[in-house]
C-alpha positions in Angstrom: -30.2 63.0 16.5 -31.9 64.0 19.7 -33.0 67.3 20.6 -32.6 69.5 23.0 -35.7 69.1 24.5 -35.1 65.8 25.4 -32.0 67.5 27.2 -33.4 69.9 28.8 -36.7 68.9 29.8 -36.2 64.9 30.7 -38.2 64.3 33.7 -35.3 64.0 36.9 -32.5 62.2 34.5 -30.7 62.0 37.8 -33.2 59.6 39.5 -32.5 56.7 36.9 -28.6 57.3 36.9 -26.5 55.3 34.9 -23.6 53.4 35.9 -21.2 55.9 37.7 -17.7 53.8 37.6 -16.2 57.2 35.8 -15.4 57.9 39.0 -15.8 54.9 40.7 -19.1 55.3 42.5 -22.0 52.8 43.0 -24.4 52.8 40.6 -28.4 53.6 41.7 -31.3 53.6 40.0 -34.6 53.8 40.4 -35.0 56.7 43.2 -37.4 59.1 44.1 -36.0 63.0 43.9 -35.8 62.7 48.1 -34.2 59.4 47.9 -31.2 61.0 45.6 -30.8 64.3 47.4 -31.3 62.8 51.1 -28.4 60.2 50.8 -24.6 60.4 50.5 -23.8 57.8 47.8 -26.8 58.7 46.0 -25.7 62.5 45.9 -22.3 61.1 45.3 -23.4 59.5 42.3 -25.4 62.1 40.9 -22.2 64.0 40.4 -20.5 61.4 39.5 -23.6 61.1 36.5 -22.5 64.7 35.9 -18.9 64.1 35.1 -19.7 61.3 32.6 -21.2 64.0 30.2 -16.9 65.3 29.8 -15.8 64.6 26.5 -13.0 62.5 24.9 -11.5 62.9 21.9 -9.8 59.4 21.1 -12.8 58.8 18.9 -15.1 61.5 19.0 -16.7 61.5 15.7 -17.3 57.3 14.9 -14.1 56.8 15.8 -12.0 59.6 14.5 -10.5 62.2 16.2 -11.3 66.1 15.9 -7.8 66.6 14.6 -8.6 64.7 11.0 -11.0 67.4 10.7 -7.9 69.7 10.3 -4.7 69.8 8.5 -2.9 68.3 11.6 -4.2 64.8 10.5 -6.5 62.6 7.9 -8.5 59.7 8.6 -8.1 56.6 6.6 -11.2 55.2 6.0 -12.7 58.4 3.2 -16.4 57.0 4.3 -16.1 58.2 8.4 -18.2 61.4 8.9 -15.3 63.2 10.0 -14.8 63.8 6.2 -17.8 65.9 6.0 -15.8 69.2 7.5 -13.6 69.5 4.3 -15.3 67.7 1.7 -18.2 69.9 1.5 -21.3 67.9 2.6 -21.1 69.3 6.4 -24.9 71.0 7.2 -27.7 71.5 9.6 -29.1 68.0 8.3 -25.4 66.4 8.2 -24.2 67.4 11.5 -20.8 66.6 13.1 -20.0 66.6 16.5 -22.7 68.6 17.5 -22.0 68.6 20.7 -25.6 68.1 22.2 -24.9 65.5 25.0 -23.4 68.9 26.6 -27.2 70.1 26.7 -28.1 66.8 28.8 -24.9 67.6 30.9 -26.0 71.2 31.6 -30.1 69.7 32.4 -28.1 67.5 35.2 -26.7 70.0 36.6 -29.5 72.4 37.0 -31.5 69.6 38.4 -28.8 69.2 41.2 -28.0 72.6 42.0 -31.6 73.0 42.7 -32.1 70.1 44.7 -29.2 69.6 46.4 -29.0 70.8 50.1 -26.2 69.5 52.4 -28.5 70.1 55.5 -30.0 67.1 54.7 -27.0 65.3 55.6 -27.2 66.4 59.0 -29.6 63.6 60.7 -25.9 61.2 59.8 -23.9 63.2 62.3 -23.5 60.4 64.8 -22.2 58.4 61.8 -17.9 57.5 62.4 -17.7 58.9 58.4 -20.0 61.9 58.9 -16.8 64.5 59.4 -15.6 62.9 55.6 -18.7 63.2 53.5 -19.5 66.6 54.6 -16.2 67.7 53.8 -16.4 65.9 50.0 -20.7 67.1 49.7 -19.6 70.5 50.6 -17.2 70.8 47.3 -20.2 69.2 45.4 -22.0 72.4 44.8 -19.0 74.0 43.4 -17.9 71.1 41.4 -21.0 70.9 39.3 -20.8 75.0 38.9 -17.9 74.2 37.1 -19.0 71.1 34.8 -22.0 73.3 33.8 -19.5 76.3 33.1 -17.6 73.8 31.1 -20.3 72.3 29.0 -21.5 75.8 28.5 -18.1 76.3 26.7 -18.1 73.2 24.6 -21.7 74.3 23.0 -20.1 78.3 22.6 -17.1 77.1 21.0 -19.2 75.5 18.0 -21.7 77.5 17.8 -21.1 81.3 19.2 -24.2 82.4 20.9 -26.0 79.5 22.6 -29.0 79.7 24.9 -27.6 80.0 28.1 -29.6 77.5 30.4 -28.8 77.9 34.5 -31.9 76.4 35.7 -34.7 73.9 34.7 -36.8 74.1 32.2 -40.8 73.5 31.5 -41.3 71.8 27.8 -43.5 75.3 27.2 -40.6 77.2 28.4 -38.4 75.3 26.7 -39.8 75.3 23.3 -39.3 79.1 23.1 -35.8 79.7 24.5 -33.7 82.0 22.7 -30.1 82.4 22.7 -27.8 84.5 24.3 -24.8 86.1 22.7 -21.3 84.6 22.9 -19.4 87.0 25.1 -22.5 87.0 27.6 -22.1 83.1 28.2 -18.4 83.9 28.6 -19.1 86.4 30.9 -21.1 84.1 33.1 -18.4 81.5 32.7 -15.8 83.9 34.2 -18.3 84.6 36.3 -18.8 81.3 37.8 -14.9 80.1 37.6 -14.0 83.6 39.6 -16.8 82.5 42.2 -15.9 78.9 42.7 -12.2 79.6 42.9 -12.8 82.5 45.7 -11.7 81.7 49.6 -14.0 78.4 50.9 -14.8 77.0 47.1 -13.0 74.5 45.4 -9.8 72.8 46.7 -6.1 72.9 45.3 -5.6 69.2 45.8 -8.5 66.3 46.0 -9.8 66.2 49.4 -7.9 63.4 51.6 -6.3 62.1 48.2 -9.1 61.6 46.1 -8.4 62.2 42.2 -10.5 63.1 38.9 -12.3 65.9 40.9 -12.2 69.5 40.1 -10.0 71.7 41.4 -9.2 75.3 41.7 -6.3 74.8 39.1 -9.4 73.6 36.6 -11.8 76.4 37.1 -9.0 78.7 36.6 -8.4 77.3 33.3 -11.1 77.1 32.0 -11.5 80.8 32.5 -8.2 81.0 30.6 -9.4 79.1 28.2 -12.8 80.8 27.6 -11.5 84.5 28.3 -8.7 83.5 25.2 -11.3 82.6 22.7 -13.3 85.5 23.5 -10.2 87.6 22.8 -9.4 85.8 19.4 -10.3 87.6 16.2 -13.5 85.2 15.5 -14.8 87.1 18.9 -12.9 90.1 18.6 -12.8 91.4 15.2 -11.8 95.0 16.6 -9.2 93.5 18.9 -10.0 95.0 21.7 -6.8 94.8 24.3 -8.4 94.8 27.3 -10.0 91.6 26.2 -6.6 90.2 25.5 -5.0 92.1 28.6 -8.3 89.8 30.3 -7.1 86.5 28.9 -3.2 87.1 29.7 -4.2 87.9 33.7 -6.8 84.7 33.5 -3.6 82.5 32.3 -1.3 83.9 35.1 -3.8 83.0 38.2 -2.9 79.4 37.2 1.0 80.0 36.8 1.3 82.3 40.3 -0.6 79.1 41.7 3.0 77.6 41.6 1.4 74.2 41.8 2.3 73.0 38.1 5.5 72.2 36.2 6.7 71.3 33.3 8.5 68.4 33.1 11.4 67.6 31.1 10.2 65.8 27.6 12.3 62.7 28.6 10.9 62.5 32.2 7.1 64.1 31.7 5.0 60.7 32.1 2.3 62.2 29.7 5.2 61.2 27.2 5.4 57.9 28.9 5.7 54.5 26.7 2.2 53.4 28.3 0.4 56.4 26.4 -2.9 58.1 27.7 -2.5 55.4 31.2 -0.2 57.4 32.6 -0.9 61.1 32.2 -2.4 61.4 35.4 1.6 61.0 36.8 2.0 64.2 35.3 3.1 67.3 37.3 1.7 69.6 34.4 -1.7 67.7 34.7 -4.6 70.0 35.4 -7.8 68.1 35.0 -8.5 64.7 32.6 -11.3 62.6 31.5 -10.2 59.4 33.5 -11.5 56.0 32.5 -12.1 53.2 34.9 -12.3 50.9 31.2 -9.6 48.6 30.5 -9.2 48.8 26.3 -7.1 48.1 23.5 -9.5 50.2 21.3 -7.4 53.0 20.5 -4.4 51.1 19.7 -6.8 48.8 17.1 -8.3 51.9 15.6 -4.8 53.7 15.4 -2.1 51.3 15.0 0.2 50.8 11.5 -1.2 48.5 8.8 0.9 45.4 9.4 0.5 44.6 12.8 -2.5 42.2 13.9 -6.1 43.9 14.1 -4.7 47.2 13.0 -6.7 49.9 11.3 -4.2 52.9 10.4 -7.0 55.3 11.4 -5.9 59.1 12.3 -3.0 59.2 10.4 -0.5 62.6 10.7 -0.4 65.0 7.9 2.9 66.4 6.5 1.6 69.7 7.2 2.1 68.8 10.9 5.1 67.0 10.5 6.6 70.4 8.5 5.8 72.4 11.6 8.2 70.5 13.7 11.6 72.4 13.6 15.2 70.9 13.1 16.5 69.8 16.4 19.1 73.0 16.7 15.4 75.3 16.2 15.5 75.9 12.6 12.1 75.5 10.6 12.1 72.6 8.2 12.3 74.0 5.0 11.9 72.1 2.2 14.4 74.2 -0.1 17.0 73.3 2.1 18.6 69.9 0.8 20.5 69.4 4.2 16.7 69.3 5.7 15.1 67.2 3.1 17.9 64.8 3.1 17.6 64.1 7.1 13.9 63.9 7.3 13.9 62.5 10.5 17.4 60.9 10.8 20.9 61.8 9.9 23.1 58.9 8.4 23.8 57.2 12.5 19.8 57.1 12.6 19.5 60.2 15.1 17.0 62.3 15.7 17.2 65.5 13.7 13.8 67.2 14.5 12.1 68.6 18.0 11.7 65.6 20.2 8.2 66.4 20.3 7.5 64.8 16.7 8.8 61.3 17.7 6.6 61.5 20.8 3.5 62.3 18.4 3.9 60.9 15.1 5.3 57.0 13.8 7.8 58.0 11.0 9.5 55.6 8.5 12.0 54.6 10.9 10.1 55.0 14.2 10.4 51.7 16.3 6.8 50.1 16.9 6.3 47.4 19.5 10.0 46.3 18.4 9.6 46.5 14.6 10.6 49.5 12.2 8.2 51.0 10.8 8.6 51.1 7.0 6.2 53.7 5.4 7.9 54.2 2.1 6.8 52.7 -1.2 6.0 48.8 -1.2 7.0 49.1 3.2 5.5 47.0 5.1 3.3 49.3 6.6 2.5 51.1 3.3 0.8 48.4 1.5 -1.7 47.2 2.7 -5.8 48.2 2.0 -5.9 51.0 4.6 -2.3 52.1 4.6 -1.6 55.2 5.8 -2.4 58.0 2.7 0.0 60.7 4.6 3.0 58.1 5.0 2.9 59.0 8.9 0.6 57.0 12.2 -0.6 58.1 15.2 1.6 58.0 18.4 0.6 60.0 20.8 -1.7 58.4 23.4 -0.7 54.9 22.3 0.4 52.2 24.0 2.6 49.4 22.5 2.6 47.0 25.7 -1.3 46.7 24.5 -1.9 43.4 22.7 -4.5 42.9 20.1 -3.9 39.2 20.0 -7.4 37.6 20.3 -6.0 34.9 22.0 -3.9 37.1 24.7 -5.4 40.4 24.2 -3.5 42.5 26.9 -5.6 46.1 27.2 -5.0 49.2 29.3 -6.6 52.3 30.7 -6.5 55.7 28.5 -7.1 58.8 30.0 -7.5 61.8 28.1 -6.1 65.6 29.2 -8.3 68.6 29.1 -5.9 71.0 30.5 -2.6 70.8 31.1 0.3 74.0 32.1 1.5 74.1 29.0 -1.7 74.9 27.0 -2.0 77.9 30.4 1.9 78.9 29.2 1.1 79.1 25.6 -2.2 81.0 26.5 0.1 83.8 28.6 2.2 83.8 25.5 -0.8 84.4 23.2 -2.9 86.8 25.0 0.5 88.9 26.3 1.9 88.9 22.9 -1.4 90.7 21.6 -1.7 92.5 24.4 1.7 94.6 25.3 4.4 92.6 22.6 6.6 89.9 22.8 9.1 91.2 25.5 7.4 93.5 27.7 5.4 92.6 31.0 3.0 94.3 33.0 3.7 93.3 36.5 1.3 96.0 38.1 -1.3 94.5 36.3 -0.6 90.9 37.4 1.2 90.2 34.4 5.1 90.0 35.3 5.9 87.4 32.9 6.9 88.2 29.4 5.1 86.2 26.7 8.4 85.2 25.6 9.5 84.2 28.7 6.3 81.8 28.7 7.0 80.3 25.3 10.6 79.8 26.0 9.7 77.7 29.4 7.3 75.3 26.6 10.4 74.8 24.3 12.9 74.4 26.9 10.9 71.5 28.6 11.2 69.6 25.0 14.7 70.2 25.1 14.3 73.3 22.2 16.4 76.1 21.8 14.8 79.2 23.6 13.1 82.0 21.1 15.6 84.8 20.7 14.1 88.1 21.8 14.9 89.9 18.3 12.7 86.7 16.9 10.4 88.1 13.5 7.0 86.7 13.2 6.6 86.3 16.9 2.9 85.4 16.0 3.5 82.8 14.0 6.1 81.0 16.6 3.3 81.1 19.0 0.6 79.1 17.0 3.0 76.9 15.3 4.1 76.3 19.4 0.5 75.9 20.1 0.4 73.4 17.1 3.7 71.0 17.9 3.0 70.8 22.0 -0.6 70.2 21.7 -1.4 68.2 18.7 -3.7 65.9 19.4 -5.1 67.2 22.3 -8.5 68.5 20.2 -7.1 72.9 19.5 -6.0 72.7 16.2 -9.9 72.4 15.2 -11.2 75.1 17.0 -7.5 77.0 16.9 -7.6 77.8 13.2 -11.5 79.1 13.6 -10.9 81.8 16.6 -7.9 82.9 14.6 -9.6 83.0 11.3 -6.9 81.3 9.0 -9.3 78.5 8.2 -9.7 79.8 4.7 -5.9 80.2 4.4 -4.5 77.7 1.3 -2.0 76.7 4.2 -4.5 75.2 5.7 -6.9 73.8 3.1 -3.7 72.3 1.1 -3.7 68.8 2.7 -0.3 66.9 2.5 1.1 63.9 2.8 4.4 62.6 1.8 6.0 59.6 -0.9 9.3 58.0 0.2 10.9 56.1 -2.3 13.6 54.2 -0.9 17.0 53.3 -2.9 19.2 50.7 -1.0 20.1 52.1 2.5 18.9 56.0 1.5 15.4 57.7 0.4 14.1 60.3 -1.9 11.5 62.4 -0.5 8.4 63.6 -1.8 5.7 65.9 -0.3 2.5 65.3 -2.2 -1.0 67.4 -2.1 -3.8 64.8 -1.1 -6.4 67.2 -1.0 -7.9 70.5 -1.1 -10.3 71.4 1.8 -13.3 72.5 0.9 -14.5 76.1 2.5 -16.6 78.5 3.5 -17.0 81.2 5.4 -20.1 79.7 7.6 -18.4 77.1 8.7 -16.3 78.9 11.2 -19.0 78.4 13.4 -21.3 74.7 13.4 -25.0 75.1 12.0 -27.6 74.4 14.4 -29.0 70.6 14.0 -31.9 71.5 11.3 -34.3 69.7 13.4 -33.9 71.7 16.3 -34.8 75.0 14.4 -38.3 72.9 13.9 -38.4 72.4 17.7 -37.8 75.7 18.8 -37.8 78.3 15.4 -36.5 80.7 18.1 -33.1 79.6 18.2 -32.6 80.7 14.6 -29.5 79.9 12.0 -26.3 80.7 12.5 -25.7 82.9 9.3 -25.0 81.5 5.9 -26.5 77.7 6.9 
């Protein structure tokens, strides 16, 4: 594992740059610090460097997704290292996911916001695209305020108090940091997001139609985002309201932007047949990870047992599949024969549950690449070495025009969404809920909306029956929301930590399900497939164990 010395300290990372086709730059390499800062498309591709550093979660952990680290979803293969966060072996000498590119991020940064001065550009002024690049350089500064911000939030979110780096670094300097406590990073982060999104900073759209920037709509969510955790019980044990009062106003500076929609579930291309290539069509797209790589990678690592060069890897849990409701709004419930007997179908093979589970999960029944998939016992899908354990695959994000013929291998971009309006919706809904109640706003507070109103414009746009407002559990409506529309999309990990139910035998009880098929009907069975293993400690990640040799400083974070 490398430290985060060699992140923080690597002499001028940006002057041996690696390829920049992220964002579809030129690479350059080899430059002197003046050389970097004194051109266009060498500044240019120094934040394009600094974008690379955004994360993806198609494979983040060799190959699984965060989700199997949950009860949302269980990886196939028991020997991937995604295993370690319920099986017990997770420590500061078995890390997962630790997140430590982030540091190298944060060190580019730094390096540029130091360096960088658009003066230089001046002496091009005679140059026919001089008006152009000084309107793109002069976002620059702001744009990399915000990656920095971001990566900040990625290291907080696993391990609470970080050292919270906004400049460079000596190696002496370095080796003695000390950390700073969670809601002061999240300060600064509000800080910086409020800054960058303030008259003159970052744009609402890409300047003259350039895409996969940031944009005002970003930095505002992230502050959302951030300002959410920090109210969540993890961060908030004495649930103090005006933290939550913090996080509902942070959500609606992104709705009363009135720039994004939700989409009807049918129309929305981030439901589109052609998966995680499309997203970017969205009109509820805030800011993705684009990818300029053509691959079939997902779909090989995800797709059923039984089709060519298939794996079966992040396979659904029926703890997920149980928090879908019945199509007229009702939660599944297993005591209910009516439910039980149409799983997923009724006897003219239509669609009994939210339309959101069909988008998300292969069922027994789903079509795949024209075939059905058959996942009870002795299907064609269930039989194999590798078969899915839960009875369910992976559907969201993949793409069944993408061949994995060797001999006409057809593959595909996949682009992967860090914010999108809904998440900001359910975040109102949240924050609102804990703040004033389900059905009461504050408009002179910039809070008109009701959190019900918000959750209701979520289940509406998949074609769900609105919450009523005399609605019990109201809590529990808005996480299992959370749950259905953003599976997937890397919460549910860090979900179940910030609202402490990690511990919960709801959420360590691991299910999958055993369909036994008798002529044209099936007998259903859920079965437990595991019991997470716990603690306490692990609602926050242990410091990499050689890091704490580096720099004894940074200390433990308490029970590793």
């Amino acid at each position: 594992m490398r430290n985060i010395k060699n992140y923080l300290i690597a002499a001028f990372a940006l002057l041996s740059l690696d390829s920049c086709d992220y964002l579809d730059y030129d690479e350059t390499s080899g430059k002197t610090t003046d050389e970097v800062f004194s051109y266009f498309n060498n500044i240019n591709s120094s934040v394009a460097h600094i974008y690379s550093f955004l994360p993806t979660d198609f494979g983040r952990v060799n190959q699984a997704m965060m989700e199997s680290g949950t009860d949302n979803s269980i990886y196939t293969w028991e020997n991937n290292s995604i295993t370690y966060f319920t099986n017990g072996v997770w420590s500061p000498l078995k890390c997962v996911d630790s997140g430590w590119e982030f540091w190298e991020g944060i060190r580019c940064a730094n390096l540029f916001l130091e360096n960088f001065d658009i003066k230089e550009l001046e002496r091009f002024q005679y140059n026919e695209d001089y008006d152009e690049i000084i309107e793109k350089a002069s976002k620059f500064t702001f744009e990399v305020r915000f990656l920095r911000a971001f990566y900040l939030f990625e290291l907080a979110k696993r391990y609470g108090d970080i050292p919270l780096i906004t400049r460079t670094y000596t190696q002496e300097e370095i080796n003695a940091v000390k950390k700073s406590s969670f809601s002061e990073v999240i300060n600064f982060i509000e800080k910086e997001c409020t800054d960058i999104t303030a008259e003159g900073g970052l744009p609402e759209e890409g300047l003259r139609g350039e895409t996969g920037r940031v944009t005002k709509g970003a930095a505002l969510a992230l502050k959302s985002r951030a300002l959410l955790y920090a109210a969540s019980e993890l961060y908030n044990p004495k649930h103090d309201l005006n933290k939550w009062k913090a996080a509902a106003k942070a959500a609606y500076e992104v709705i009363k932007m009135n720039k994004y929609q939700l989409q009807n579930i049918s129309s929305d291309p981030l439901y589109s047949d052609l998966g995680g290539n499309e997203i970017f069509k969205s009109k509820q797209l805030i800011f993705e990870r684009r990818s300029t790589e053509l691959s079939n990678s997902f779909e090989s690592r995800n797709e059923p047992m039984g089709y060519e060069g298939a794996q079966g890897g992040n396979t659904p849990t029926q703890n997920l599949v149980d928090a879908y409701e019945m199509k007229d709004g009702t939660p599944f419930d297993w005591n209910n024969p009516e439910h039980v007997a149409n799983m997923y179908y009724d006897s003219n093979h239509e669609e009994t549950r939210d339309p959101r589970l069909y988008k998300n999960i292969l069922v027994n029944g789903s079509t795949w690449q024209k075939q059905t998939i058959e996942t009870f016992e002795g299907g064609k899908n269930k039989v194999l070495d590798g078969s899915t354990r839960t009875g369910y695959y992976l559907r969201k994000y993949m793409n069944p025009s993408v061949s994995l013929d060797p001999d006409k291998p057809n593959k595909l971009h996949h682009h992967y969404i860090l914010f999108r309006y809904a998440e900001i919706l359910l975040n109102y809904a949240e924050a609102m809920n804990e703040w004033k109640g389900k059905n009461v706003s504050a408009p002179d507070e910039g809070c008109p909306m009701t959190a019900l109103e918000a959750i209701n414009k979520v289940r509406i746009s998949a074609n769900m029956k609105a919450i009523d407002e005399n609605e019990s559990y109201f809590t529990d409506r808005v996480r299992n929301e959370r749950r259905v529309e953003l599976a997937f999309e890397g919460h549910r990990f860090y979900d179940i930590r910030r609202w402490k139910i990690a511990s919960s035998e709801n959420v360590r009880n691991i299910y999958g399900i055993r369909i036994i098929k008798n002529n044209s009907s099936y007998r259903y069975e859920k079965v437990l497939l595991q019991h997470s293993h716990w603690e306490d400690k692990m609602y926050l990640f242990p410091y990499p164990q050689n890091e704490i040799y580096l720099n004894p400083n940074l200390g433990q974070n308490p029970g590793w």
